[in-house]
C-alpha positions in Angstrom: 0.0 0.0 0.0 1.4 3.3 -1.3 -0.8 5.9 1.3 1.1 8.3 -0.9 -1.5 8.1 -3.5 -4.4 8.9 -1.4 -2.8 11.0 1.3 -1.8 14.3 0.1 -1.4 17.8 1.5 -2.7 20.9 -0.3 -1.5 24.0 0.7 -4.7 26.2 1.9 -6.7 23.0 2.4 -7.1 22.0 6.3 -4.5 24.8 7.0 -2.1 22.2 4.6 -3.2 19.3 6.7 -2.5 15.6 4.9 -6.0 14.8 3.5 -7.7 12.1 1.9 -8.3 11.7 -1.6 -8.0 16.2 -2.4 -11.2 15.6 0.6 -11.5 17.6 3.7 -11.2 14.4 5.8 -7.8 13.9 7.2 -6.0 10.5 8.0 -5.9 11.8 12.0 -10.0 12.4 11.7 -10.4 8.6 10.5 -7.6 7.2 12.8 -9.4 9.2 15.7 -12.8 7.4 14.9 -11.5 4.1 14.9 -9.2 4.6 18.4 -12.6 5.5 19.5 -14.1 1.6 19.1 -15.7 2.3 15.5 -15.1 -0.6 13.3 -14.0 -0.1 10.1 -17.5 -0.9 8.8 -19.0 1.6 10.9 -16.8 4.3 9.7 -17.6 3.5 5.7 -21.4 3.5 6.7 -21.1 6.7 8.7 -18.6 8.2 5.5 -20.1 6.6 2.5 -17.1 8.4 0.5 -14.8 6.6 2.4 -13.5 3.7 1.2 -12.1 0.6 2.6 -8.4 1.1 0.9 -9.1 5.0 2.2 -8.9 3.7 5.8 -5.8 1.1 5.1 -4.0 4.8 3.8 -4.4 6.4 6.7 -3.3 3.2 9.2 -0.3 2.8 6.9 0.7 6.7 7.2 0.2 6.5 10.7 2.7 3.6 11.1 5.1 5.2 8.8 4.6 8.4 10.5 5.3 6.3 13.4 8.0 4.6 12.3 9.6 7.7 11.6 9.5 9.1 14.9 10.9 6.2 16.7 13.9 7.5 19.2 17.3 5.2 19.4 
């Protein structure tokens, strides 16, 4: 999964906030609803312009993100 082609930050869009698919929803919004308890069925009913390879983006920039931020 390349989050890379879904995730993308416009300048002026979110205050330049990564976003989903040019959308106003940002992987941290999604990531936020799931650490909640929503499944990932929930979400897609909830965000019908979601969609399921939307949601593995934004868990695979998180772990990148993640990943990148790890301290030695």
């Amino acid at each position: 999964m390349n989050y890379r082609d879904i995730i993308s930050i416009e300048p002026g869009k979110r205050s330049g906030k990564p976003c989903i698919r040019g959308m106003r929803i940002t992987p941290y919004d999604v990531l936020d609803y799931l650490a909640s308890g929503m499944s990932i069925d929930e979400v897609l009913r909830d965000f019908p312009y979601l969609t399921r390879e939307d949601i593995q983006a934004c868990l695979a920039y998180a772990a990148d993100r993640e990943r990148g931020q790890l301290v030695a």
